[in-house]
Each structure stands twice: as structure tokens, then as C-alpha cells.
C-alpha positions in Angstrom: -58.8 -2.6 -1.1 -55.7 -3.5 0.5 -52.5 -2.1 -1.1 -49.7 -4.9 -0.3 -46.9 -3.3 1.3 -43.7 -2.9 -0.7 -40.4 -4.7 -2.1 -38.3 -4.7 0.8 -35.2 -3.2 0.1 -31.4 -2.7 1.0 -30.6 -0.8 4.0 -27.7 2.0 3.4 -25.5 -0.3 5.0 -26.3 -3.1 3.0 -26.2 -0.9 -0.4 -22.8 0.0 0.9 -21.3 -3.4 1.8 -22.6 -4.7 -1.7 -20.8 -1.6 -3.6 -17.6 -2.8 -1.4 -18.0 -6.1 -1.9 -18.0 -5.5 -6.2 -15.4 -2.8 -5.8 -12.9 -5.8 -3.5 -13.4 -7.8 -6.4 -12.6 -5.4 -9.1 -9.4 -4.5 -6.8 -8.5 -8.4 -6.4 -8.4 -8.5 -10.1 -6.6 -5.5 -10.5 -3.7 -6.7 -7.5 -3.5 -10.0 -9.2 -3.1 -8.9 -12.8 -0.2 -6.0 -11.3 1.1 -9.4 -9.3 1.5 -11.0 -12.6 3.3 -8.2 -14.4 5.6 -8.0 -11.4 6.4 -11.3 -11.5 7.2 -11.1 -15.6 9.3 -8.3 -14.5 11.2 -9.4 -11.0 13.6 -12.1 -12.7 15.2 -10.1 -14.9 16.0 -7.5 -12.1 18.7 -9.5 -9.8 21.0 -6.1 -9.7 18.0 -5.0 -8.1 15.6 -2.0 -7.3 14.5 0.6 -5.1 11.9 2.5 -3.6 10.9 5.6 -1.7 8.2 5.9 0.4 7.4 9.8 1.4 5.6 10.9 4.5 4.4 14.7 4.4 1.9 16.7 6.8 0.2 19.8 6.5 3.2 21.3 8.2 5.8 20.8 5.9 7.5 18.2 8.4 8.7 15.1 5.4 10.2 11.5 5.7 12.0 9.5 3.4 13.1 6.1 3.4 14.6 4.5 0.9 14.8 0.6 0.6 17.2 -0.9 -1.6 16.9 -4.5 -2.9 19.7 -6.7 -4.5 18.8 -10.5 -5.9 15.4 -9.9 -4.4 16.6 -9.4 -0.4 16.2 -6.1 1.1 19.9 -4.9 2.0 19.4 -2.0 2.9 17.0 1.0 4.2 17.6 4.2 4.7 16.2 7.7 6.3 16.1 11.7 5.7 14.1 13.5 8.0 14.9 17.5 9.9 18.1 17.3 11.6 18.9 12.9 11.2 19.3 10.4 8.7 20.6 7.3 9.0 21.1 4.1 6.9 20.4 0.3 8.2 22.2 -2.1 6.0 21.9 -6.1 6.2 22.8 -6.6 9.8 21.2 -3.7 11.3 17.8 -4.0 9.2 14.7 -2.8 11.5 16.5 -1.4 14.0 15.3 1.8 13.6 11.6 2.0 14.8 10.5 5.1 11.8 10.9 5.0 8.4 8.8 2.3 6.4 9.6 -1.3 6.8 12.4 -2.4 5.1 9.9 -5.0 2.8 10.9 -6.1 -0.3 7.8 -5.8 -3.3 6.7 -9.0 -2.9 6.4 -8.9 0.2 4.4 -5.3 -0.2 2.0 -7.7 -2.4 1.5 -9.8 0.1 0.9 -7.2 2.5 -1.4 -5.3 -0.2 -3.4 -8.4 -0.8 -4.2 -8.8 3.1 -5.5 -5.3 3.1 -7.8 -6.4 0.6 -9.5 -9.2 3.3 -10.0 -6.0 5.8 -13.5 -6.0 6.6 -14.0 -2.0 6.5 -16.0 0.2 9.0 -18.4 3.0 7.7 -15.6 5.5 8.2 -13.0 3.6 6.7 -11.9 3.8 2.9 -9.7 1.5 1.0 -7.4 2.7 -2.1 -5.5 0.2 -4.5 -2.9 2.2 -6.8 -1.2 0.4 -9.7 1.2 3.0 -12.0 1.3 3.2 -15.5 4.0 -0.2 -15.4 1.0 -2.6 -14.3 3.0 -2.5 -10.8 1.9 -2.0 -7.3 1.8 2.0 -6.4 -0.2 1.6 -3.1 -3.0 -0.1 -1.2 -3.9 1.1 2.5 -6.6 1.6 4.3 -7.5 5.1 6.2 -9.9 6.7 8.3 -11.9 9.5 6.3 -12.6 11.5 9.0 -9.1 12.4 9.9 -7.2 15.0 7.8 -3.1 15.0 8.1 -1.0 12.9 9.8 -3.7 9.9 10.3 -2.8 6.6 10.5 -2.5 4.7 6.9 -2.3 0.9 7.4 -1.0 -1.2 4.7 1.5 -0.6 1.8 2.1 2.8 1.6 2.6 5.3 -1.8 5.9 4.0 -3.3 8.4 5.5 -5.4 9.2 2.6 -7.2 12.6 2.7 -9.4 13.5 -0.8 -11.4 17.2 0.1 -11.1 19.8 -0.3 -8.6 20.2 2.4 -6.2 
């Protein structure tokens, strides 16, 4: 008697691309619904907001930027680090090459919802935040492997604050 050979089955890669591929969807949700509160939210803020996005190693060595938003246009970024600060207002906007980018929140949905197309490598892990406001927190993507100071592409953790600086 022959014994027929079994079901085939998904490889570990394939297991893993389908458990990425429900939890993109689950996160497009998510970034759309936060997109919507966001938008309920943005029209009555025209005196603006503000956010702060930290940078820390194991070290102790910590950036902060600050980007300050009036009537929905970015007017002005800011820096603390060890020993300089500086602050870029509208003219001089980017011409500092650290600190975050001086984006305003929809444009750090934008940016979040392209993360979300990133075809990820085995190594690779994605993370969506949205804080207790229905509002964007984060959404990068970062190499596992690598401890401190690795590279983090996409929106980084924000200190959001719906007033004006």
C-alpha cells in the first residue's frame, strides 16, 4: 500500500510574508482611521502645533528637534544637542543637515503610509504607533539585528503637542 505523500505546506518564509501581509492590512486600517481623526482635528488648529522628535543612544548622547507649525506650514524647526542648538525659521528651513525634517503631520502621514508599501526583509521589522488621541505616534521601519544608534527610516517617535509652541 502506497501512503500518498502529504499536504504541501507553507515554507517559513511564506508563513512569514502571509502574517505580514494580514498585519499591513491591520496597520493600513489603523493609519487610515488615525488619518481621519487627524483630519477632524487639523481645521480647528490654524494657531498651530508642535512636535518633538527625541534621539537617545546607549550612551546618554540626546537630540531634540522641535518643529513648529502655524496655519498648517512648518515655520520653524529647531535643535538641542551637547554643546549647539540652533533654530531654522521660514527662510532658513532644512538648512541644517541633523535634526528631523522639518515636515508638517500631514506630511508625516504621507510619509507613514509609504512605509507601509515597504516590502520588508527577514531582518527587518515594521512598527505603527497611534497615541491615545487616534493620532499618528510613529511608523518606521528598523533592522532587528542592530541594537543603538541603528538606522530608523520613516516617521520617527513624535512628541506631538496640539498647541502653539
Amino acid at each position: 500500500m502506497r501512503v500518498p505523500p502529504p499536504p504541501p505546506t507553507a515554507s517559513p518564509t511564506q508563513e512569514a510574508d502571509g502574517a505580514r501581509e494580514t498585519a499591513r492590512a491591520l496597520d493600513l486600517a489603523r493609519l487610515q482611521a488615525s488619518l481621519e481623526s487627524w483630519k477632524a482635528l487639523r481645521g480647528a488648529l490654524n494657531a498651530g502645533y508642535h512636535y518633538r522628535v527625541v534621539f537617545e543612544t546607549h550612551t546618554g548622547y540626546r537630540t531634540t528637534t522641535t518643529v513648529v507649525v502655524r496655519q498648517h506650514q512648518v515655520v520653524e524647526r529647531r535643535l538641542e544637542a551637547p554643546g549647539r542648538q540652533w533654530v531654522e525659521t521660514q527662510d532658513t528651513l532644512g538648512t541644517h543637515p541633523e535634526g528631523a525634517p522639518p515636515l508638517s503631520l500631514d506630511a508625516l502621514y504621507e510619509r507613514a503610509r509609504q512605509m507601509l508599501d515597504v516590502k520588508l526583509q527577514p531582518e527587518q521589522a515594521l512598527s505603527l504607533g497611534i497615541d491615545a488621541r487616534g493620532l499618528l505616534q510613529h511608523c518606521y521601519v528598523q533592522d532587528r539585528r542592530v541594537m543603538d544608534g541603528q538606522p530608523m527610516t520613516g516617521v520617527p517617535p513624535l512628541e506631538l503637542k496640539l498647541s502653539p509652541f
